[in-house]
C-alpha atoms as an extended CHARMM CRD file, in Angstrom:
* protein
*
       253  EXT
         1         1  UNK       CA              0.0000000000        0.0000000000        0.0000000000  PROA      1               0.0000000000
         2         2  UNK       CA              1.6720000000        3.2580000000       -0.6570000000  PROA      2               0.0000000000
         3         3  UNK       CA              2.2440000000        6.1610000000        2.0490000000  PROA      3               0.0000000000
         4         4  UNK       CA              0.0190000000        8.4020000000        2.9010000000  PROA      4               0.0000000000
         5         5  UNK       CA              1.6790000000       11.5890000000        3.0580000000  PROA      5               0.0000000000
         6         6  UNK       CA             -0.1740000000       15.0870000000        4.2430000000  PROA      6               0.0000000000
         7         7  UNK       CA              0.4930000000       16.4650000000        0.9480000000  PROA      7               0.0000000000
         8         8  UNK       CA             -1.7190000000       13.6960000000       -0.8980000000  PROA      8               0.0000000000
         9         9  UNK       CA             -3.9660000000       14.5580000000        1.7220000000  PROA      9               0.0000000000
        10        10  UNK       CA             -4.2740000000       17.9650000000        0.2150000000  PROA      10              0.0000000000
        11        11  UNK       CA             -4.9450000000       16.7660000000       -3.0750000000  PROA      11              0.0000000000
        12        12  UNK       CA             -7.0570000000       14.5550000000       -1.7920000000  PROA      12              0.0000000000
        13        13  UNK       CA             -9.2390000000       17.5040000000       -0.1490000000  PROA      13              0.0000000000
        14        14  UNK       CA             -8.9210000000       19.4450000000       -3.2330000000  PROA      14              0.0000000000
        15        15  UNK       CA            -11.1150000000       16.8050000000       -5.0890000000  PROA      15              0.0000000000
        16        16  UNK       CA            -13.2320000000       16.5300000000       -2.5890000000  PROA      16              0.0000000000
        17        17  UNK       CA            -14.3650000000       20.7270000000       -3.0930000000  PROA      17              0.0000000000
        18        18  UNK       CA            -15.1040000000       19.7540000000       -6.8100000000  PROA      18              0.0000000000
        19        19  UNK       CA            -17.0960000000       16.4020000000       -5.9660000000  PROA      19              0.0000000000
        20        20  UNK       CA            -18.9460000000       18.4470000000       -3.1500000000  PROA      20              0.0000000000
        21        21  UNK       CA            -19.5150000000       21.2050000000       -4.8260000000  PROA      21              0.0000000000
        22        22  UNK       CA            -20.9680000000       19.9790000000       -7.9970000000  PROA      22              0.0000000000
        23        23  UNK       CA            -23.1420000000       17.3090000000       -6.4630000000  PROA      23              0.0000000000
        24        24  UNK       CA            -24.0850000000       20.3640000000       -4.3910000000  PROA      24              0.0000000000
        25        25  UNK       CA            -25.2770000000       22.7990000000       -7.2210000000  PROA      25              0.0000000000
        26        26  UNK       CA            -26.4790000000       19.0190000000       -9.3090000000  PROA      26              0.0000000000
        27        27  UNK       CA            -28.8760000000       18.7770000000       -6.6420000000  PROA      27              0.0000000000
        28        28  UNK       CA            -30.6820000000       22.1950000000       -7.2100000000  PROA      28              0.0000000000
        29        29  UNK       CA            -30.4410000000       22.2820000000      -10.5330000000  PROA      29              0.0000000000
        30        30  UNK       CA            -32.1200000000       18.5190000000      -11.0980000000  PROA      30              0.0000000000
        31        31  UNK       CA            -34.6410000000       18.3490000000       -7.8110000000  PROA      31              0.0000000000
        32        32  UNK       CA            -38.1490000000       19.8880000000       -8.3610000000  PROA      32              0.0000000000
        33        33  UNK       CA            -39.7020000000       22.3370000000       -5.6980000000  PROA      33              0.0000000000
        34        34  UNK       CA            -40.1340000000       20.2940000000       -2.4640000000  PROA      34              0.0000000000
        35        35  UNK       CA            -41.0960000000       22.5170000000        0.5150000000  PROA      35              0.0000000000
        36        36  UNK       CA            -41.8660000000       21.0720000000        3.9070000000  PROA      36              0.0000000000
        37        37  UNK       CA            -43.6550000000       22.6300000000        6.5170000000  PROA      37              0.0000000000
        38        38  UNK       CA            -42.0920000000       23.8490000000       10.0070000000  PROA      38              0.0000000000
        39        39  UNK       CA            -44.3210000000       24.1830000000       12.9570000000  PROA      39              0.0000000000
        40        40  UNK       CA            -44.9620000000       25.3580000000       15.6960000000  PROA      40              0.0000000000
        41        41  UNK       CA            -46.6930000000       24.6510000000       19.1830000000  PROA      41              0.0000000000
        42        42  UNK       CA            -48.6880000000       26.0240000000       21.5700000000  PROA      42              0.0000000000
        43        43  UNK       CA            -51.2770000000       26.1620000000       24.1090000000  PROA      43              0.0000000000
        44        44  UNK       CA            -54.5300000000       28.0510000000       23.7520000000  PROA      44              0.0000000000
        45        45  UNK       CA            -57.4190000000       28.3830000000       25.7250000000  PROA      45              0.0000000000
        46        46  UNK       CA            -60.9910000000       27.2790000000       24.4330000000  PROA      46              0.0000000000
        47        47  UNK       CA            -63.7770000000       29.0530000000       26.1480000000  PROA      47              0.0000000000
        48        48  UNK       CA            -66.1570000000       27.2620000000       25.2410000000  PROA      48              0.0000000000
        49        49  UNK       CA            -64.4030000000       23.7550000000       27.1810000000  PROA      49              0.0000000000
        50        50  UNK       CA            -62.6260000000       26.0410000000       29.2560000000  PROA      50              0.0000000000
        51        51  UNK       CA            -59.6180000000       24.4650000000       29.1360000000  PROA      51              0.0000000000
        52        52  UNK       CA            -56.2270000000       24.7900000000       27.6700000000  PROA      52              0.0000000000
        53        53  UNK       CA            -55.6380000000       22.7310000000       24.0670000000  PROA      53              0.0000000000
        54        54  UNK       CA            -52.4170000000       22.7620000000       22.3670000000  PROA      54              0.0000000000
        55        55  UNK       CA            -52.3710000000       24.1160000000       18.5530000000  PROA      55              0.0000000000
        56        56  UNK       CA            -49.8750000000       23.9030000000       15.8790000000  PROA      56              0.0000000000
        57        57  UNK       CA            -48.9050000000       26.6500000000       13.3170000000  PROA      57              0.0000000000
        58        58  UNK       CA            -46.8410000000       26.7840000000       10.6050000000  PROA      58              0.0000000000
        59        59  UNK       CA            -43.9440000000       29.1640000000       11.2280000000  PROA      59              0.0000000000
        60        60  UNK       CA            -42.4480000000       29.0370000000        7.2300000000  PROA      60              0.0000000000
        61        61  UNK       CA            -41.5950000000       26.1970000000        4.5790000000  PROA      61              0.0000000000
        62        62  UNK       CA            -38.2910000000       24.9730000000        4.2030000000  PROA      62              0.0000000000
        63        63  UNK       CA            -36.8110000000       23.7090000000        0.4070000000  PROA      63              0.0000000000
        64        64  UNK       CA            -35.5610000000       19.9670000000        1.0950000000  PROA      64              0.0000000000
        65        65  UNK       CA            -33.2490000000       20.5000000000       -2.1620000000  PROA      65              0.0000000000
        66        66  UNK       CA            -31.5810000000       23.5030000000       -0.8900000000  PROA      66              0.0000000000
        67        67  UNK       CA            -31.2060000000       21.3710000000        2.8700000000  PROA      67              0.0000000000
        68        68  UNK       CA            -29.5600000000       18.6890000000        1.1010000000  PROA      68              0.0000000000
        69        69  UNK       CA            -27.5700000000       20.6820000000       -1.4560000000  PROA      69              0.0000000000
        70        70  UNK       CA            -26.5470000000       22.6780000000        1.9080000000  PROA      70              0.0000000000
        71        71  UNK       CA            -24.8830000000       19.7330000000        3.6730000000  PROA      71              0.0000000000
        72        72  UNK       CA            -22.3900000000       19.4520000000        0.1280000000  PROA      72              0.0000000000
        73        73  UNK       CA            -21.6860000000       22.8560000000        0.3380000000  PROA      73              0.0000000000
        74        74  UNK       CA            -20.5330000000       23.2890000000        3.9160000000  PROA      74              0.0000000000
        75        75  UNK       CA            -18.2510000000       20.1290000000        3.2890000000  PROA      75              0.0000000000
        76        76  UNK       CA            -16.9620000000       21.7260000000        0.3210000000  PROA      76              0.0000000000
        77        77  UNK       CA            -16.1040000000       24.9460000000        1.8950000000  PROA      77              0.0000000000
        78        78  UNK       CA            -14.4680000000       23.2660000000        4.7780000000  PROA      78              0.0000000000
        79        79  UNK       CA            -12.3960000000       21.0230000000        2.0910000000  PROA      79              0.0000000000
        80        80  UNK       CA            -11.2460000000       24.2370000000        0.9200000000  PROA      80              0.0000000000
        81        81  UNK       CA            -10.1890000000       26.2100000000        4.0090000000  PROA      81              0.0000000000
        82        82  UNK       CA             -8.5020000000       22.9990000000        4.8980000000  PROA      82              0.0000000000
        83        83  UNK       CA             -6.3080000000       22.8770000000        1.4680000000  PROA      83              0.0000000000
        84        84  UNK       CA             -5.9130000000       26.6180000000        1.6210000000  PROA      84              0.0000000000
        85        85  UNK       CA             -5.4680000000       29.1490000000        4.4530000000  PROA      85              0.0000000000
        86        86  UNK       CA             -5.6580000000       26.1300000000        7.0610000000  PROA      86              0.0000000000
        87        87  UNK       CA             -3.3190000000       23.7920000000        5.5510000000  PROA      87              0.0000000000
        88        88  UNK       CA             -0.1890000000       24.6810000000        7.7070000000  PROA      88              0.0000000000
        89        89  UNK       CA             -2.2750000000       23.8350000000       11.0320000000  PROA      89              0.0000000000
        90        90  UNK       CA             -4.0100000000       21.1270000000        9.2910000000  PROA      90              0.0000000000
        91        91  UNK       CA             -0.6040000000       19.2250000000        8.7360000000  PROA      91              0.0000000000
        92        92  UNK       CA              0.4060000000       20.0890000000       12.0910000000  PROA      92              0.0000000000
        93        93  UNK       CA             -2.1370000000       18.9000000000       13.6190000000  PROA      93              0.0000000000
        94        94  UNK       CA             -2.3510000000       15.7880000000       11.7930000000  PROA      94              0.0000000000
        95        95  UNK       CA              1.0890000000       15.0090000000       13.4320000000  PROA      95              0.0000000000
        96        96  UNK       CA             -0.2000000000       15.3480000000       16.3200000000  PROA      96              0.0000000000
        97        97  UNK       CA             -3.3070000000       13.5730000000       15.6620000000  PROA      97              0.0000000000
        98        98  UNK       CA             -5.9880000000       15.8910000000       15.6790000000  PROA      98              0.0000000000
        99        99  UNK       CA             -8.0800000000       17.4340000000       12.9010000000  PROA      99              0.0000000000
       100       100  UNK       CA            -10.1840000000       20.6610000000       14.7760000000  PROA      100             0.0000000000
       101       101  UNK       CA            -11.5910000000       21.2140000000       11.4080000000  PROA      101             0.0000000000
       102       102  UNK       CA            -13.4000000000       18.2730000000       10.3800000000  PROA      102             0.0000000000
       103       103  UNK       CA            -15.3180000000       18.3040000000       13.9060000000  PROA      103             0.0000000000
       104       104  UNK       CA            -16.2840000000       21.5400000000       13.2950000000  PROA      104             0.0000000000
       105       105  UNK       CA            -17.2990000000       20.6540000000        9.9200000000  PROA      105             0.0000000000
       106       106  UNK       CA            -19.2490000000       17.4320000000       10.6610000000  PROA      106             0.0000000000
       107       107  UNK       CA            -21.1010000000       19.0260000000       13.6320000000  PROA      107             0.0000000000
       108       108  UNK       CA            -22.6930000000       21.4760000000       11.0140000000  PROA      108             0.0000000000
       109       109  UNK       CA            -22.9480000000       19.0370000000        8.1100000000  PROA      109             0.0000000000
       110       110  UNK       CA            -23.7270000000       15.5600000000        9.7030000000  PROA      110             0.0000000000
       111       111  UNK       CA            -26.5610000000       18.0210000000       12.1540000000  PROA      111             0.0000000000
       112       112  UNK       CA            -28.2200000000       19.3960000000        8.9750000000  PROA      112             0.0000000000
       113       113  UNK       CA            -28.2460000000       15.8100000000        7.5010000000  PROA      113             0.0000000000
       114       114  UNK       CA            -29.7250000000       14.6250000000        9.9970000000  PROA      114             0.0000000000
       115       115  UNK       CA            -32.7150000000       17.6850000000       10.0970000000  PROA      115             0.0000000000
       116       116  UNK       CA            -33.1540000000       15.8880000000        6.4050000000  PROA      116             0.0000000000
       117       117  UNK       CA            -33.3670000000       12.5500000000        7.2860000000  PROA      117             0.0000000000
       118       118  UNK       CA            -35.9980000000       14.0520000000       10.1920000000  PROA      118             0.0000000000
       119       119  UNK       CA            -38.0600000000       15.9130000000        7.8730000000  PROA      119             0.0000000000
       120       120  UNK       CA            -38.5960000000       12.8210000000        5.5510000000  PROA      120             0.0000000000
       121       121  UNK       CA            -39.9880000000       10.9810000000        8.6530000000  PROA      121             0.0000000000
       122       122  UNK       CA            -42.1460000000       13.6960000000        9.6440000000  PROA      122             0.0000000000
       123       123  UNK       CA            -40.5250000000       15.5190000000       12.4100000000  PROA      123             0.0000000000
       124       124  UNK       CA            -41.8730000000       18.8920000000       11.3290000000  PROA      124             0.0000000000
       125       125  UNK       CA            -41.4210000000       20.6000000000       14.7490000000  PROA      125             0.0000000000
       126       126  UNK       CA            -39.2080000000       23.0060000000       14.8790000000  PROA      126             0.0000000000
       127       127  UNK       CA            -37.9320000000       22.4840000000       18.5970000000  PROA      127             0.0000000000
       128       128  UNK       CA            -37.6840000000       18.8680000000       18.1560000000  PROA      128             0.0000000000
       129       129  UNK       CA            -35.9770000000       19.4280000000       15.1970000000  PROA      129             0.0000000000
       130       130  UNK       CA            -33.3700000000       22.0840000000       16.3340000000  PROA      130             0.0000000000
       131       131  UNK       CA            -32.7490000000       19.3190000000       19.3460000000  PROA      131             0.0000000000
       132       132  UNK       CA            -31.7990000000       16.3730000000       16.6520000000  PROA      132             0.0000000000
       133       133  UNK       CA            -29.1630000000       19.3120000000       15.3020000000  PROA      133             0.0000000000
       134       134  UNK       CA            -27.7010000000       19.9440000000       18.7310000000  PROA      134             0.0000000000
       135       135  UNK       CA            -27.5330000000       16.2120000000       19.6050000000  PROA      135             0.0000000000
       136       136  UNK       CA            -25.8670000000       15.4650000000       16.4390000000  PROA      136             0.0000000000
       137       137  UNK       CA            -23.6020000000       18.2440000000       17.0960000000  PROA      137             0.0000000000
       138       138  UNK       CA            -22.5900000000       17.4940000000       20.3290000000  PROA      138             0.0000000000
       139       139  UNK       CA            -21.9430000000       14.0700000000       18.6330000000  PROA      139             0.0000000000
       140       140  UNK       CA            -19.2470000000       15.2470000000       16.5960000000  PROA      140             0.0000000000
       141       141  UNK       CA            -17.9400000000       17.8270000000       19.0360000000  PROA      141             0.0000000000
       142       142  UNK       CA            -17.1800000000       15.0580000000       21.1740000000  PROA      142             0.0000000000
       143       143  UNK       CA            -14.9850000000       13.9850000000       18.8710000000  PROA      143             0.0000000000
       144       144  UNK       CA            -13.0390000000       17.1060000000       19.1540000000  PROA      144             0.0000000000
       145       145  UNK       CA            -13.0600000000       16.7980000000       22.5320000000  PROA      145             0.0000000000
       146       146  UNK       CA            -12.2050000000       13.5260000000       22.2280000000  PROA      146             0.0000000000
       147       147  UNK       CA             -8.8530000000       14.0170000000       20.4120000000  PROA      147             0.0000000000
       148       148  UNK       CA             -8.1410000000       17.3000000000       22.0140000000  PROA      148             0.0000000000
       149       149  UNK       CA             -8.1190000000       15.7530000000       25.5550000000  PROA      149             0.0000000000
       150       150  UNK       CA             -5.7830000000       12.5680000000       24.7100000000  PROA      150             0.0000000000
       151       151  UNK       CA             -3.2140000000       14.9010000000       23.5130000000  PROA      151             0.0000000000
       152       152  UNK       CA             -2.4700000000       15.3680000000       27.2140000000  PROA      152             0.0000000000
       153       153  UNK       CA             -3.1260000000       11.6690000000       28.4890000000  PROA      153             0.0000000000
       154       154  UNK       CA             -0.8660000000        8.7870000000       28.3990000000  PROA      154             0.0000000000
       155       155  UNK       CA             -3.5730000000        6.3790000000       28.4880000000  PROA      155             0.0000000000
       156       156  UNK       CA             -6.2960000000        6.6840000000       25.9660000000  PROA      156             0.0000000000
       157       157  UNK       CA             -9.5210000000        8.3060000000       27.8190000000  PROA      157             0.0000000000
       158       158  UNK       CA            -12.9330000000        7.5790000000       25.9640000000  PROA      158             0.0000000000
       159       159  UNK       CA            -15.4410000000        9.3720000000       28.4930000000  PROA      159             0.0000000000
       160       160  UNK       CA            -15.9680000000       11.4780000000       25.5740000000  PROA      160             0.0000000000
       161       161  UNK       CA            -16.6940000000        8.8740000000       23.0590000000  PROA      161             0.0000000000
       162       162  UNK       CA            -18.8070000000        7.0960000000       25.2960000000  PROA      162             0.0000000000
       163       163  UNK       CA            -20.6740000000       10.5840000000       25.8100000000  PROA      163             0.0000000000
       164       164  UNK       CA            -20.7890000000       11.2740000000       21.9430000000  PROA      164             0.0000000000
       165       165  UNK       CA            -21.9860000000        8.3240000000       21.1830000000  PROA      165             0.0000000000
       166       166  UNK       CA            -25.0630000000        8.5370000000       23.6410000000  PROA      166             0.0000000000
       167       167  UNK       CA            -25.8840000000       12.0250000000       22.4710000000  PROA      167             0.0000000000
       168       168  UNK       CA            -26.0400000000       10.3050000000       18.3020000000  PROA      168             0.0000000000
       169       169  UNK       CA            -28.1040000000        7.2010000000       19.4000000000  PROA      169             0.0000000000
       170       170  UNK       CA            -31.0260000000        9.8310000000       20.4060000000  PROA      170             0.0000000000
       171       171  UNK       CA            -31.9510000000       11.4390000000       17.1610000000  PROA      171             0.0000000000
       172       172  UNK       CA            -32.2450000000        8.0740000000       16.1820000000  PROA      172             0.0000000000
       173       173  UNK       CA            -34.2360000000        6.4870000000       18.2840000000  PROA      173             0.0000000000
       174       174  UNK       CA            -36.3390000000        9.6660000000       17.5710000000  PROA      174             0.0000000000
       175       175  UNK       CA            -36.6430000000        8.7580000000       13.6130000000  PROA      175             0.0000000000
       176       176  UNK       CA            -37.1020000000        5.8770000000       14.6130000000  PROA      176             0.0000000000
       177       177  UNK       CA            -40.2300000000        6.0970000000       16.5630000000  PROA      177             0.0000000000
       178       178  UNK       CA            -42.0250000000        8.0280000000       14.0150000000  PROA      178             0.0000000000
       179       179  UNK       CA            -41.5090000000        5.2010000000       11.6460000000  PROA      179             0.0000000000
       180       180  UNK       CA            -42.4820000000        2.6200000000       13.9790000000  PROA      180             0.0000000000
       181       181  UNK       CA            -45.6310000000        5.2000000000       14.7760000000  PROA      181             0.0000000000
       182       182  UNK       CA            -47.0120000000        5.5770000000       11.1740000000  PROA      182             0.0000000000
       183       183  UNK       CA            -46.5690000000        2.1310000000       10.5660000000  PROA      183             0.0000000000
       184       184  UNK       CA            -48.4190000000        1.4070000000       13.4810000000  PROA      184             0.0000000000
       185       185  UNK       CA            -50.9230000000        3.9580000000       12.0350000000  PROA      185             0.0000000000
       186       186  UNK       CA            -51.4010000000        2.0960000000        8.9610000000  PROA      186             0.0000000000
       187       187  UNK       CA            -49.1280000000        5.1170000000        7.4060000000  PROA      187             0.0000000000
       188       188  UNK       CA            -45.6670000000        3.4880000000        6.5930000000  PROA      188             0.0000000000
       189       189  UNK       CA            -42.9210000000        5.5300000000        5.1730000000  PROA      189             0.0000000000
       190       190  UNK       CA            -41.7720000000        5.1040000000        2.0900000000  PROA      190             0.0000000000
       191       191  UNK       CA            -39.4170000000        2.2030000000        1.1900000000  PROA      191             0.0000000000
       192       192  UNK       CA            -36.6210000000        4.6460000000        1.0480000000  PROA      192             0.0000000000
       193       193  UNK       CA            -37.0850000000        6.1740000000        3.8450000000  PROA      193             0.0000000000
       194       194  UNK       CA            -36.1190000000        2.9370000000        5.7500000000  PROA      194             0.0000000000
       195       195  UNK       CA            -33.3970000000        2.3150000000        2.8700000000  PROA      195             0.0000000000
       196       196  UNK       CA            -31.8960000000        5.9970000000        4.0630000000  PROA      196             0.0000000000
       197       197  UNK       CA            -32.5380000000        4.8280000000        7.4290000000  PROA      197             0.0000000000
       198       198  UNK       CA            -30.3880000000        1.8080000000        7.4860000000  PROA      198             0.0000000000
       199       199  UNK       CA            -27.8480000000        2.8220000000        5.2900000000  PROA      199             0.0000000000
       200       200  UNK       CA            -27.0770000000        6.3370000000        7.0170000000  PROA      200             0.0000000000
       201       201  UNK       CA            -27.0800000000        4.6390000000       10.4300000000  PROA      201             0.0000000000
       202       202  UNK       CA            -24.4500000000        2.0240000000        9.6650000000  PROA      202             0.0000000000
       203       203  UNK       CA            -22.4270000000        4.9950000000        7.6620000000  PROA      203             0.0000000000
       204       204  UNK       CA            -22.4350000000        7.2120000000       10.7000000000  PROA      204             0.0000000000
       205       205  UNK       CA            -21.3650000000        3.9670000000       12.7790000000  PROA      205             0.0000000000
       206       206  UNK       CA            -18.4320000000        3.7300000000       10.6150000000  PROA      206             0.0000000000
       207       207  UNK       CA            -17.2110000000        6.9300000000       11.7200000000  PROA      207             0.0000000000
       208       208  UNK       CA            -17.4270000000        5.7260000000       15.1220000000  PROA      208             0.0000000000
       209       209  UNK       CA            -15.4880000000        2.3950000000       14.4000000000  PROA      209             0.0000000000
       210       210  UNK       CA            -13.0020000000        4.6860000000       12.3050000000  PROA      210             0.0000000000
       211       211  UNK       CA            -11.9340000000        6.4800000000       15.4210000000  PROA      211             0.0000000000
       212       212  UNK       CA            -12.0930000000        3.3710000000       17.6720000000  PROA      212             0.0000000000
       213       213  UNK       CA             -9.8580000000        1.5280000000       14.8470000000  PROA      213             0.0000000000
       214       214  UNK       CA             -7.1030000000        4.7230000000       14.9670000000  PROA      214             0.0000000000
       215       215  UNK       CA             -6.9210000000        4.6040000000       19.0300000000  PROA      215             0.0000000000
       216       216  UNK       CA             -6.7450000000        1.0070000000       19.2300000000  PROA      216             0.0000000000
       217       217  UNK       CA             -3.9010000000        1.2730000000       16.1780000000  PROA      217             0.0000000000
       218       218  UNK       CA             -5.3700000000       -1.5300000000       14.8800000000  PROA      218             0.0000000000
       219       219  UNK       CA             -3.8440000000       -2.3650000000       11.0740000000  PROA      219             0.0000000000
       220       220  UNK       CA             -3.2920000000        0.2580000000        8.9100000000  PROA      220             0.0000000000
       221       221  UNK       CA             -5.1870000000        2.4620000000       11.3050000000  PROA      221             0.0000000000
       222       222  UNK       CA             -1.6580000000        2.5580000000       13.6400000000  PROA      222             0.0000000000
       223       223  UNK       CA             -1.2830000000        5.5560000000       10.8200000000  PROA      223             0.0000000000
       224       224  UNK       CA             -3.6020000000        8.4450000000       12.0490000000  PROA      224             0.0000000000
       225       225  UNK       CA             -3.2250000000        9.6480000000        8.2350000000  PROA      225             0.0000000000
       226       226  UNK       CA             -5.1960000000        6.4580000000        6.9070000000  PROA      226             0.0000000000
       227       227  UNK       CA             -7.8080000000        7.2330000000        9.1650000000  PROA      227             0.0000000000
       228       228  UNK       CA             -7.6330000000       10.6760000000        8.2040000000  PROA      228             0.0000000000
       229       229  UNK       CA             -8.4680000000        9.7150000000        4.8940000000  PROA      229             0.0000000000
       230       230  UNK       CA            -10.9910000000        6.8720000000        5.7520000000  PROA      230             0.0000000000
       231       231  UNK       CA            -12.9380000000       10.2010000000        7.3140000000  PROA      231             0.0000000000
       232       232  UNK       CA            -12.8830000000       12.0810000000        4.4590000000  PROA      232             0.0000000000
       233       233  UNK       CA            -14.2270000000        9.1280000000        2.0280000000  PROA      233             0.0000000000
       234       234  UNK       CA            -16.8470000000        7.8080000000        4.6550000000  PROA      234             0.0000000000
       235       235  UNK       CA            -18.4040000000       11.7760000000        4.7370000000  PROA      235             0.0000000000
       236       236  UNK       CA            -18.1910000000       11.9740000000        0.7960000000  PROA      236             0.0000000000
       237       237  UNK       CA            -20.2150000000        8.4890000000        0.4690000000  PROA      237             0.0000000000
       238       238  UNK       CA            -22.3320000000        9.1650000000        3.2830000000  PROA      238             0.0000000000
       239       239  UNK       CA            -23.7310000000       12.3490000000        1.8170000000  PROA      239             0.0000000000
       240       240  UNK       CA            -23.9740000000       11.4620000000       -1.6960000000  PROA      240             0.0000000000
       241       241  UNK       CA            -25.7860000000        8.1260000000       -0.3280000000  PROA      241             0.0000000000
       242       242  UNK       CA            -28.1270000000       10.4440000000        1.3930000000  PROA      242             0.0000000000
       243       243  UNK       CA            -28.5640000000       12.8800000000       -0.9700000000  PROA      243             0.0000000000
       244       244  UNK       CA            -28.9790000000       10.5330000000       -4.5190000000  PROA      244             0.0000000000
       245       245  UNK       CA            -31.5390000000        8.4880000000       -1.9060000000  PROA      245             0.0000000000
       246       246  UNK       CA            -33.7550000000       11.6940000000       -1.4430000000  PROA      246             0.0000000000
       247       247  UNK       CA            -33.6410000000       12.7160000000       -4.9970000000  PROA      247             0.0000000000
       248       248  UNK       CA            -34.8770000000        9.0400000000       -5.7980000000  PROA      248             0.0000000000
       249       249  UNK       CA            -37.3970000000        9.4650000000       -3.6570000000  PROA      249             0.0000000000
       250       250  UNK       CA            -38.7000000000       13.0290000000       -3.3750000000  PROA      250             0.0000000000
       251       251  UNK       CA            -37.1280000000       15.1410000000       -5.5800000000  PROA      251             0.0000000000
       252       252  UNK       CA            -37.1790000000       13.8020000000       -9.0150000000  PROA      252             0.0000000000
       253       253  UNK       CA            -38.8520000000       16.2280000000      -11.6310000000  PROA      253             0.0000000000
């Protein structure tokens, strides 16, 4: 196998702005209109029973082609800053291994996937919603955490994996009850919705395993650059999996 080297690396992120980027803009330019409604809850009182009864409003629409093509373009950009004006503290910190960057960048990117997958489910509520962001988040940012803190321990700590990976299980146990709900209904999703299900689940699992793999040193994974690249190819499939799913689904003309 040959070496990995930081400067492949860039390359390698290079590509990955073009392959974003233009399944990014592919996305808007092939997907019909698809808006979804975001609501709203609250209680008012009826006067006639006297009582308090919770309503639900919609508060605006959102475009499910520009929330996908959104998720490509954030990874993009971040590909770019990385291979640009980051680079020299990207390769140092590689050395060190630690990437702040592509935390930062999966805690907005994997969140807003994610709000997607939600949406397709039904979650239309905008507090529920903007908790499966934070979650997911916090999932990645853990990660950060995660690598920043064993820079300073001689014994690998994972209080912060354990913690991350609590914090991703809940948005989808969430999903996952409002499938199990409108099947129980009589009102199953759509096959692909539990295609997207599955295969996003065991993707974002592999991320997981990818960092458990480089900490254990296990294999190839003893180099923190392989690992470093495994990341990079696992968020580029997991997106375009997502994305070309939707489309498929929802958003063919």
């Amino acid at each position: 196998m040959k070496k990995i080297t930081t400067i492949k690396l860039r390359r390698f992120n290079v590509a990955m702005v073009v392959l974003h980027a233009v399944q990014g803009f592919l996305v808007l330019w092939l997907s019909r209109s698809f808006d979804l409604p975001i609501m709203g809850n609250y209680l008012e009182f009826n006067r006639q029973a006297q009582q308090l009864e919770p309503v639900t409003t919609t508060l605006f629409n959102l475009s499910l082609p520009m929330l996908v093509a959104v998720f490509f373009f954030m990874s993009a950009l971040a590909h770019a800053v990385i291979a640009t004006v980051y680079y020299h503290w990207y390769e140092q910190g590689l050395k060190r291994g630690i990437n702040k960057a592509r935390w930062v960048e999966y805690a907005a990117s994997a969140s807003t996937m994610m709000v997607a997958i939600s949406l397709l489910v039904g979650v239309y509520d905008l507090s529920s919603l903007v908790m499966i962001f934070a979650l997911t988040a916090i999932m990645n940012l853990m990660g950060l955490v995660m690598e920043v803190h064993n820079q300073t321990t001689k014994k690998t700590s994972w209080l912060s994996y354990v913690v991350g990976c609590f914090a991703g299980v809940v948005p989808w146990l969430v999903i996952a009850f409002y499938m199990w709900l409108g099947a129980e209904k009589g009102s199953s999703a759509p096959a692909f919705v539990y295609w997207i299900f599955v295969s996003i689940f065991i993707f974002f699992n592999c991320f997981a395993l990818n960092m458990l793999l480089q900490y254990k040193k296990i294999g190839p994974w003893r180099d923190y650059l392989y690992g470093e690249r495994a990341y990079i190819i696992l968020s580029l499939v997991a997106k375009s999996l997502l994305a070309w799913q939707v489309f498929a689904g929802t958003l063919r003309p």
